[in-house]
KENURO-794345 format. One line per 4 residues: number of its first residue (from 1); for each residue x, y, z of N, C-alpha, C. Coordinates in nm, 3 decimals. Atoms other than C-alpha are relative to their C-alpha. Layout:
<pts>
NUM = X:Y:Z:X:Y:Z:X:Y:Z; ...
</pts>
This chain:
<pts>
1 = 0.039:-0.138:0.017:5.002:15.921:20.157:0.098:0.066:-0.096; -0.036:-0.092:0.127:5.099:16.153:19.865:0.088:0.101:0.103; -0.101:-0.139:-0.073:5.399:16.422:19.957:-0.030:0.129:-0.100; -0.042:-0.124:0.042:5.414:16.789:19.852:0.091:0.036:0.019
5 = -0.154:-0.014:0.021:5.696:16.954:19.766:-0.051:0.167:0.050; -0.038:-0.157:-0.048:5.807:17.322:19.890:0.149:0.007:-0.072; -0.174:-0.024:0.102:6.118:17.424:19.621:0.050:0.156:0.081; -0.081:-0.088:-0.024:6.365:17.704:19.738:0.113:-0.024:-0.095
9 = -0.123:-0.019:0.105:6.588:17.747:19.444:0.083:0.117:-0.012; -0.127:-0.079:0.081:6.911:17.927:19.334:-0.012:0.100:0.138; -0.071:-0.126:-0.164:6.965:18.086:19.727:0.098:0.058:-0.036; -0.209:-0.005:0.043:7.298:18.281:19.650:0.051:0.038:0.164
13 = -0.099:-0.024:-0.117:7.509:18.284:19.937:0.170:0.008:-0.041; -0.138:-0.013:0.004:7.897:18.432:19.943:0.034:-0.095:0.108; -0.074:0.066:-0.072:8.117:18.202:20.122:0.141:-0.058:0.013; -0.156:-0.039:0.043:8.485:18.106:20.176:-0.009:-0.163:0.031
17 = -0.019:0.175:0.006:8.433:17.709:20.150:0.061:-0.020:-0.106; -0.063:0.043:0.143:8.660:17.511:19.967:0.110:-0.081:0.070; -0.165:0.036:-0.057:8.998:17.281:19.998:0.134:0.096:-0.022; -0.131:-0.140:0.017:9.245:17.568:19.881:-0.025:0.101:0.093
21 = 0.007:-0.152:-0.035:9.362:17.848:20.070:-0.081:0.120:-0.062; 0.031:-0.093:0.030:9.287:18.056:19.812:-0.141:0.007:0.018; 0.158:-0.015:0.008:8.895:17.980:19.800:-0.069:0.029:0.175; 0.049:-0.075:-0.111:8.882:18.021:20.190:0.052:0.128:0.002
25 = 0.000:-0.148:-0.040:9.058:18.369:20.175:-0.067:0.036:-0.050; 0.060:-0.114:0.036:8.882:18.537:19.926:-0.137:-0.086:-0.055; 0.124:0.029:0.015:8.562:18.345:19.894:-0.055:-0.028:-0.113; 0.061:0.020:0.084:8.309:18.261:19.653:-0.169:-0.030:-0.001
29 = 0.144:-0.033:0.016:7.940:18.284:19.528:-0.047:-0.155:-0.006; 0.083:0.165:-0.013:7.721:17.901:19.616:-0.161:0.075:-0.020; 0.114:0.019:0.097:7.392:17.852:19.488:-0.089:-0.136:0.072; 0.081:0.084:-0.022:7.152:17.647:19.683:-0.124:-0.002:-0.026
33 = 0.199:0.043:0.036:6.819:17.455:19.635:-0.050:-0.067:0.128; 0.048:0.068:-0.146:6.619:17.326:19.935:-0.125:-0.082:-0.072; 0.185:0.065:-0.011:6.300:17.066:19.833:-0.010:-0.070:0.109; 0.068:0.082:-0.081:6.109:16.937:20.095:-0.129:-0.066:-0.031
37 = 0.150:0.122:0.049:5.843:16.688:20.096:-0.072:-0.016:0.115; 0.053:-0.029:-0.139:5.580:16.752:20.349:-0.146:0.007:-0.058; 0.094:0.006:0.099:5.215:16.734:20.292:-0.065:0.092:0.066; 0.018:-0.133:-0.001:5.074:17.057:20.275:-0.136:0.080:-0.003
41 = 0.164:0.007:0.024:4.690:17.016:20.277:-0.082:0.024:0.149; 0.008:-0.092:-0.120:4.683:17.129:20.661:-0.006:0.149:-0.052; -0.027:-0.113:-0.012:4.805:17.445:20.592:-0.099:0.083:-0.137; 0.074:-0.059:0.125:4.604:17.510:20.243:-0.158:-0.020:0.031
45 = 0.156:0.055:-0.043:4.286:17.367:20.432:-0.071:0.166:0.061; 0.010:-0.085:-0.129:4.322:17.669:20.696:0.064:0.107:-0.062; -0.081:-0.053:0.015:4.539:17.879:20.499:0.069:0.103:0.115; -0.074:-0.017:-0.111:4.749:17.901:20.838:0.207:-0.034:-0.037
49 = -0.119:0.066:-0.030:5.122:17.965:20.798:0.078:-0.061:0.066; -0.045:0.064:-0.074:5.200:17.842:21.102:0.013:-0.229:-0.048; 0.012:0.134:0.035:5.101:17.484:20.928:0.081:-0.078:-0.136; -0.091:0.059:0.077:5.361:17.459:20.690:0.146:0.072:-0.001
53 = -0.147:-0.088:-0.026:5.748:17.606:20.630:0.011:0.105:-0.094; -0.055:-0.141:0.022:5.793:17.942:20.612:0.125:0.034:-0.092; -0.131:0.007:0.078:5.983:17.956:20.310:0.107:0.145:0.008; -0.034:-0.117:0.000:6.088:18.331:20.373:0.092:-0.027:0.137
57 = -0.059:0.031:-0.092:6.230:18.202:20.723:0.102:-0.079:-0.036; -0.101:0.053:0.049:6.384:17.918:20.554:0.126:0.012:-0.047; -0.093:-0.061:0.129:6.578:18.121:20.297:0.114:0.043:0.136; -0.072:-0.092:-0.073:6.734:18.343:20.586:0.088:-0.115:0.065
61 = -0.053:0.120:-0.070:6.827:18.013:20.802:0.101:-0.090:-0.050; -0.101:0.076:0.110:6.996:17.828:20.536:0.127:0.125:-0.090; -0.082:-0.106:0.033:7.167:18.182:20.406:0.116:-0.017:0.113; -0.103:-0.031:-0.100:7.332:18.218:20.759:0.064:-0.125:0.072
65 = -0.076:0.138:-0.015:7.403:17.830:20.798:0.178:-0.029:-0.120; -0.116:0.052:0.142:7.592:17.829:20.425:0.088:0.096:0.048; -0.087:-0.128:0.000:7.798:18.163:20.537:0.100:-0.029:0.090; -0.043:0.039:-0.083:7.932:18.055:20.829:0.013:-0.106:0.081
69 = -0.159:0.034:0.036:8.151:17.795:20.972:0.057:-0.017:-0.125; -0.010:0.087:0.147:8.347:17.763:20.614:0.033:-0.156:0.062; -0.034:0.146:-0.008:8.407:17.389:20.580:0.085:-0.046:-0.143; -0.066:0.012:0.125:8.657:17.228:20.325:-0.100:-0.046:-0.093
73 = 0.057:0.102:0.088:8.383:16.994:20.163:-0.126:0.061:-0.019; 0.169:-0.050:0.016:8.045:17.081:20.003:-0.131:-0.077:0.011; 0.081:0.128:-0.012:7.908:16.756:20.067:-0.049:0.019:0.153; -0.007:-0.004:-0.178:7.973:16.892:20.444:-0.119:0.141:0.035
77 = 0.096:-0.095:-0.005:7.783:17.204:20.405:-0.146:-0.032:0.010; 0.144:0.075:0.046:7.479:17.002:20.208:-0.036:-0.068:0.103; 0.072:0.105:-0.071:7.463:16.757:20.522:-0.049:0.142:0.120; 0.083:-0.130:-0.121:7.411:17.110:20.773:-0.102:0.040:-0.078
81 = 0.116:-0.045:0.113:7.165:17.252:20.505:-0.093:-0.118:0.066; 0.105:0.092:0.004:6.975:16.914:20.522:-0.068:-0.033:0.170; 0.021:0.033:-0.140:6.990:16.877:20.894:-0.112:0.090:0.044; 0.114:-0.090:-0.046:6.831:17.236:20.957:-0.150:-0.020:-0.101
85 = 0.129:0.023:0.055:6.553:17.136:20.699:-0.107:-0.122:0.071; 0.067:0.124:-0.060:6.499:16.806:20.900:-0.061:0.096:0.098; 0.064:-0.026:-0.104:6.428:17.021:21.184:-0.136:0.062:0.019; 0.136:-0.069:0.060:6.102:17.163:21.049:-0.106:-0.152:0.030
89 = 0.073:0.150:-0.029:5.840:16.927:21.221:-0.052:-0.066:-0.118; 0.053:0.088:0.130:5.658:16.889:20.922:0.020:-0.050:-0.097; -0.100:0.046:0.108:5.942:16.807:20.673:0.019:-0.144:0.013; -0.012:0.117:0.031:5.940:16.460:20.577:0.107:-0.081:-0.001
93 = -0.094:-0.046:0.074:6.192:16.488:20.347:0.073:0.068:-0.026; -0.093:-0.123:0.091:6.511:16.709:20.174:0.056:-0.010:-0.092; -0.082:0.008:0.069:6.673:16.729:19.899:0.103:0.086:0.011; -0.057:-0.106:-0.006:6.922:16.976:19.934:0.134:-0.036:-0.145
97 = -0.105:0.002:0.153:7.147:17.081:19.600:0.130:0.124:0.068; -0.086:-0.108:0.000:7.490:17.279:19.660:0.041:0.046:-0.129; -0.096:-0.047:0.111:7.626:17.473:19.358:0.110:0.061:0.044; -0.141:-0.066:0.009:7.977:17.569:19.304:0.059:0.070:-0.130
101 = 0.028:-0.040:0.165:7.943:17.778:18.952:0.172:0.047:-0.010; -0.070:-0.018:0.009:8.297:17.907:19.049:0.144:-0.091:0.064; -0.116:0.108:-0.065:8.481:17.604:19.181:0.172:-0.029:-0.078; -0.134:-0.012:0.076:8.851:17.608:19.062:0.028:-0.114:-0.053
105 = -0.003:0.105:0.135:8.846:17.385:18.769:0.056:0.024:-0.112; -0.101:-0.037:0.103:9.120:17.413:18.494:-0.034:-0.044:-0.150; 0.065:0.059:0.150:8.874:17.322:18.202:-0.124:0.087:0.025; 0.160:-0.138:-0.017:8.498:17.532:18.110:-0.055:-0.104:0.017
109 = 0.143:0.044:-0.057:8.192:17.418:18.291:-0.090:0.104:0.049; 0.144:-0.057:-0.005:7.869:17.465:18.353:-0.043:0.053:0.121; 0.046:0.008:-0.135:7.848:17.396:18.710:0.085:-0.115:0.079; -0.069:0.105:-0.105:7.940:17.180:19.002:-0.094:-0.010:0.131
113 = 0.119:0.033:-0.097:7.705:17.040:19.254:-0.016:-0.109:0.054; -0.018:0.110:-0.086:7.673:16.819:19.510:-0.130:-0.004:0.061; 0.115:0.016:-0.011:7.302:16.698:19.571:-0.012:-0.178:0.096; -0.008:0.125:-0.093:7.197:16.470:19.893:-0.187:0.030:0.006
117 = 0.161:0.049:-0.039:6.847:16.325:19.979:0.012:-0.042:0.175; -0.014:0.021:-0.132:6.774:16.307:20.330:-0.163:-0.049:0.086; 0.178:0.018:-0.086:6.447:16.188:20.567:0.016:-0.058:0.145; -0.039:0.060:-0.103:6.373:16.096:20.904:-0.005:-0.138:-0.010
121 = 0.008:0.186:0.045:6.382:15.717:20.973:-0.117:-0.043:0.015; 0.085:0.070:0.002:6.121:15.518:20.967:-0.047:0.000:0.127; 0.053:0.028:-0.177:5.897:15.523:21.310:-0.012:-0.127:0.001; 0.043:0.108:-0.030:5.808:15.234:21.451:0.144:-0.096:0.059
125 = -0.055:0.088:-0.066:6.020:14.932:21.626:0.094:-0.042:-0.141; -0.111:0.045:0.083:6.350:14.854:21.423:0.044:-0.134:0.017; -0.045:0.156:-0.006:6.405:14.475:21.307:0.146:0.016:0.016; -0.137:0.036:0.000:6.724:14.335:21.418:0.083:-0.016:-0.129
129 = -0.058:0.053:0.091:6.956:14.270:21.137:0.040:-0.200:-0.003; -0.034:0.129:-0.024:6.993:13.866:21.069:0.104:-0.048:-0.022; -0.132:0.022:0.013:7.284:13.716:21.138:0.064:-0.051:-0.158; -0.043:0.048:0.196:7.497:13.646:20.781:0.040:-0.139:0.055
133 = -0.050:0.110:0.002:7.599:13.314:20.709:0.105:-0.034:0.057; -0.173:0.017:-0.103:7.889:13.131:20.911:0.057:0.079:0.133; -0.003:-0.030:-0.152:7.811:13.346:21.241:-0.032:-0.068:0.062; 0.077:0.102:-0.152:7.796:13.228:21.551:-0.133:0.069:0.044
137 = 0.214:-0.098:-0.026:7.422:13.262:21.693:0.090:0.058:0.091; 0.031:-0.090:-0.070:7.370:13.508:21.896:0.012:-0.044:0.183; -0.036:0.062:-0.157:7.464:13.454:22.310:-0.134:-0.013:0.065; 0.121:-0.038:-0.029:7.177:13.397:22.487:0.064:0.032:0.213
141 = -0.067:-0.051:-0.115:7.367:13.462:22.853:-0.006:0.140:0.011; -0.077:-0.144:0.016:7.460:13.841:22.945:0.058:0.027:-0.014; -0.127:0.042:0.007:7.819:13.761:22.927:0.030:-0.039:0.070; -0.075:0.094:-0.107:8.084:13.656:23.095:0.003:0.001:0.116
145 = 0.039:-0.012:-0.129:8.074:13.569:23.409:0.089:0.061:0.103; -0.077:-0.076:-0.089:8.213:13.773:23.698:0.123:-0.075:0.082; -0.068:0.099:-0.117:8.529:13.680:23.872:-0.012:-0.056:0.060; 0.039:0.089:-0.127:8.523:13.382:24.104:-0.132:-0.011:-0.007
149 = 0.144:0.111:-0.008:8.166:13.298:24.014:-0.011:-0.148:-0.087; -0.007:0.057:0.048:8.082:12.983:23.885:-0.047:0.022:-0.160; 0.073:-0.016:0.108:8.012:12.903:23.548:-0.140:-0.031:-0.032; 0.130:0.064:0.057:7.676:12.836:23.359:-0.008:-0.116:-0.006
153 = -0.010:0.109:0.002:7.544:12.549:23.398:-0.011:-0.013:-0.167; -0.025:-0.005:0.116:7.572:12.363:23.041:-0.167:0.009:-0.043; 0.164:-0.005:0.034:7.231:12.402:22.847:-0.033:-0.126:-0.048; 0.006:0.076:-0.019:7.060:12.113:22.835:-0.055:-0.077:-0.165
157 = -0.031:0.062:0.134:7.075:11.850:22.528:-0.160:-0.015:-0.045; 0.187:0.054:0.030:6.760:11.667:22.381:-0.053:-0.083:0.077; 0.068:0.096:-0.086:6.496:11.529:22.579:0.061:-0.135:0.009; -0.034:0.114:-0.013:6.605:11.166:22.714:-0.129:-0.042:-0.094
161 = 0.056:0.048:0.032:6.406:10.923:22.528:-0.099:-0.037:0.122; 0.080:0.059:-0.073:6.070:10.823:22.741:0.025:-0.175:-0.025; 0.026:0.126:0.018:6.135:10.445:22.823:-0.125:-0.111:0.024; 0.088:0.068:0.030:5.805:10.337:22.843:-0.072:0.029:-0.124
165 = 0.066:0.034:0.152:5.724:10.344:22.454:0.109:-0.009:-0.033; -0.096:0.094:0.068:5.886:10.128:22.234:0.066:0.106:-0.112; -0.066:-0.093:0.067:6.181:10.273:22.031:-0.026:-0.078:-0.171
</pts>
């Protein structure tokens, strides 16, 4: 199935994130983007907002997420951003973009941005991983055995040969 996208660009939020003192005391102006990927042909069928995300709710949610706790890292912000977008049943997908247009950088730029992709996992029954080369298999016991019980018996080799047909 085909995804639709829902863009929320250039959010401005003040905030006092950063690794320097100085950028947590006196703050600074971030710049987020939200895409989600959700398919959107419910809600355009019925034109029912309840059937897709309230981008006007969004905005406010992700405003008062970026504002408060600061955090040193923006990579740390982008993973709360992405989390509250997961929580939108019908969100697939996120992209979430942080800007930092005023990040304390001792050369001219353009920008600074830290952009994560995010989704739920995959439904369904998760394959084991296969063992890599040069492991030991896998136990087939529960473990070890409890104090003072005996051990396992040993597991048993290859069939004896049947001695009535000729070898």
């Amino acid at each position: 199935m085909s995804m639709d996208r829902i863009e929320l660009r250039g959010l401005q939020v003040f905030a006092r994130h950063g690794v320097l003192d100085t950028e947590r005391r006196s703050g600074q102006e971030f710049l987020i983007d939200a895409v989600m990927w959700l398919d959107t042909r419910p809600a355009a069928a019925s034109d029912d907002l309840t059937k897709t995300v309230d981008y006007g709710a969004l905005a406010s949610r992700l405003a008062r997420l970026a504002e408060e706790p600061p955090v040193r890292l923006i990579e740390t912000l982008a993973e709360r951003l992405a989390a509250d977008c997961l929580s939108e049943p019908l969100v697939a997908e996120v992209e979430i973009t942080v800007h930092k247009p005023q990040a304390p950088i001792a050369h001219p730029f353009g920008d600074v941005a830290v952009v994560i992709r995010r989704g739920h996992p995959a439904p369904g029954p998760q394959r084991p991983e296969p063992p890599s080369p040069g492991s030991a298999p896998p136990r087939s016991s529960p473990g070890p055995a409890a104090p003072g019980s005996a051990p396992p018996p040993p597991s048993p080799g290859p069939p004896a040969p049947d001695p009535r047909r000729p070898a």
